[in-house]
N, C-alpha and C positions, 0 to 999 in steps of 0.2 A: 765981870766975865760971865756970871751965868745968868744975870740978866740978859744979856747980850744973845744968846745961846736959847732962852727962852723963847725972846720976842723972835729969831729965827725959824724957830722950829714951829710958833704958834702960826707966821707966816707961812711958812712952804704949807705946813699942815691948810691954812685958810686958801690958798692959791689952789690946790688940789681939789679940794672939796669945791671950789668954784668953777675950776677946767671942767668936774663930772658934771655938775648940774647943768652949766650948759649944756655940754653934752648929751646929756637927755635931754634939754629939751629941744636941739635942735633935732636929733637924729632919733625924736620919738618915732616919726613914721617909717622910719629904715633901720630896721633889727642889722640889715648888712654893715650899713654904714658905723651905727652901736658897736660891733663886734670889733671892726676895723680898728676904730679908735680904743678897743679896749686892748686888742693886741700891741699895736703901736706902743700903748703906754708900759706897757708889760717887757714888751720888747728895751723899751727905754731905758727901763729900771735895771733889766738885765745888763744893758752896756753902760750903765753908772758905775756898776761893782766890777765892771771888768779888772783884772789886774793893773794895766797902764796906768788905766784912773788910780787905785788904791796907790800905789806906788808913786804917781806924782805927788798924790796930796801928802803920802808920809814924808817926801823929798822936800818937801816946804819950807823953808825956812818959817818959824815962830817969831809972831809978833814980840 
C-alpha cells in the first residue's frame, strides 16, 4: 500500500514538474499567456479541495 501511494505521488509530482516546463518553454515569449496558465492551475487546485470533492472521496467506499 504505500508503495502504491509512493509511485502515485512520485507520478503526479513528475506530471506537474513536466506541464511547467513545457509551459515555459512554450509561453517563453508571452508573459500573458505564462500568467494565464499559471492562474488556471491555481485556480484548478483551488476546485480540487472544494468541499463536494473532499466529501466524495471520504464517501468512497475502501478497497
Amino acid at each position: 500500500m504505500r508503495n502504491r501511494l509512493i509511485i502515485l505521488y512520485a507520478g503526479l509530482i513528475t506530471a506537474n514538474i513536466a506541464a511547467w516546463v513545457w509551459a515555459l518553454l512554450a509561453f517563453r515569449s508571452s508573459p500573458v499567456l505564462l500568467s494565464t496558465a499559471l492562474l488556471a492551475y491555481t485556480l484548478g487546485l483551488r476546485h480540487a479541495f472544494d468541499a463536494d470533492h473532499i466529501a466524495a472521496i471520504d464517501n468512497a467506499p475502501a478497497n
